[in-house]
C-alpha angles and dihedrals in degrees: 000000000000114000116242109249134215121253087261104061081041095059090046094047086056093045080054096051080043093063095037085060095043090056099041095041086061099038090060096256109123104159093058094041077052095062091041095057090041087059095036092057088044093052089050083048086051093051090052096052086049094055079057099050082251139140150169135192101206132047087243091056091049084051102052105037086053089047084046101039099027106026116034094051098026156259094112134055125249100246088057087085101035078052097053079041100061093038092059085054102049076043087066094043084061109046101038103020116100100175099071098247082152109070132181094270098052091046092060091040087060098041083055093046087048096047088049090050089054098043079056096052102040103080092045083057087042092052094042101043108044085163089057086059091116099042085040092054088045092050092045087053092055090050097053091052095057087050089062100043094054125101121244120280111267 
């Protein structure tokens, strides 16, 4: 069983993720940049349910405690969870898909939508984790570099 982490190493992990997508993006490789920005949004999710004392040990039960405790009542909006919902399945296009249903241009779509997800939940995990500022700072960096490293909206 995986140890939950703090807000902190989840933050870290995602910056992580961030940078994965970044690379591969560039390198021409959008199903796995795909992946990497699925797993990056879910880790930020994880360090949201931490800064709640909060956990879950399956990526349905990520979904559906941050959809219950961040998104019903606020603070974040509804398409947050519809977002993290349609990266895990372009996430699964990706891994388990061999007929490229996931092009280039979907990869990068989906690296975008995740990016954006994560630009939304970031302040909420800045205001809740004061102890996750670093990690937090680290994560919205990467963020911003694969901003800029993306190419305009079609």
């Amino acid at each position: 069983m995986v140890r939950p982490g703090t807000p902190a190493e989840h933050a870290l992990k995602a910056a992580s993720f961030v940078q994965a997508a970044r690379l591969l993006l560039s390198g021409g490789l959008a199903e796995r940049a795909t992946a990497e920005a699925y797993y990056a949004a879910f880790h930020v999710a994880q360090a949201l349910l931490a800064s709640a004392g909060m956990g879950a040990e399956t990526h349905a039960g990520v979904h559906t405690l941050l959809a219950r405790h961040f998104v019903k009542d606020g603070p974040l909006p509804a398409s947050a969870a519809r977002t993290l919902s349609h990266l895990m399945t372009d996430r699964l296009l990706a891994d388990y898909g061999v007929d490229r249903q996931l092009d280039a241009a979907g990869g990068a779509a989906s690296v975008a939508a995740a990016a954006h997800l994560i630009g939304t939940m970031l302040p909420v995990l800045a205001e809740r984790a004061l102890e996750a500022d670093s990690a937090v700072r680290t994560l919205a960096a990467e963020i911003e570099a694969l901003g800029a490293g993306m190419p305009p909206p079609a």
